[in-house]
C-alpha angles and dihedrals in degrees: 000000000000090000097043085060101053091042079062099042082055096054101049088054103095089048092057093080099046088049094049098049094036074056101047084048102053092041094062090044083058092041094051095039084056098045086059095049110259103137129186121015116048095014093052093044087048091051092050094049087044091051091044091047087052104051084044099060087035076058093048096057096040081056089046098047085048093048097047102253131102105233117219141173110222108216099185124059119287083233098053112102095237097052099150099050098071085051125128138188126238088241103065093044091050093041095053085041089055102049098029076052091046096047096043089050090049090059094044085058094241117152 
């Protein structure tokens, strides 16, 4: 059981970053559409997805601690010589989806 997770832990790697910064996107579509003044509908939608987005990757790393491992997103190129400086844990990124998600949803009234 214990493999099978990690083989897919392993697989879902290279699809972390798209999703988080699809996430990050669509969130700020929904953040500047709030600020001036669109409520309901796409904001809402974009808040949701942002929140979900968030508890998944806050998921993720609560699977990888478990599992042994210190999820990360890597944000450079893998070719670049100071890979592992650009890098960020699942954590963080779950943690900023989920309030940015939670406050955007907040302005678009939802409940």
């Amino acid at each position: 059981m214990k493999q099978m997770m990690i083989d897919m832990m392993a697989a879902m790697m290279p699809y972390m970053r798209p999703v988080a910064l699809g996430a990050a996107a669509l969130l700020l579509l929904g953040l500047v559409l709030a600020v001036m003044g669109k409520r309901g509908g796409i904001v809402r939608t974009a808040g949701t997805i942002g929140v979900a987005a968030g508890v998944f990757f806050l998921a993720c790393e609560a699977a990888g601690r478990v599992l042994g491992f210190e999820p990360t997103v890597l944000f450079a190129s893998p070719m670049d010589r100071v890979m592992y400086r650009n890098q960020w844990p699942f954590w963080t990124l779950g943690l900023a989806l989920f309030l940015v998600g939670s406050i955007v949803r907040r302005l678009a009234g939802a409940r």
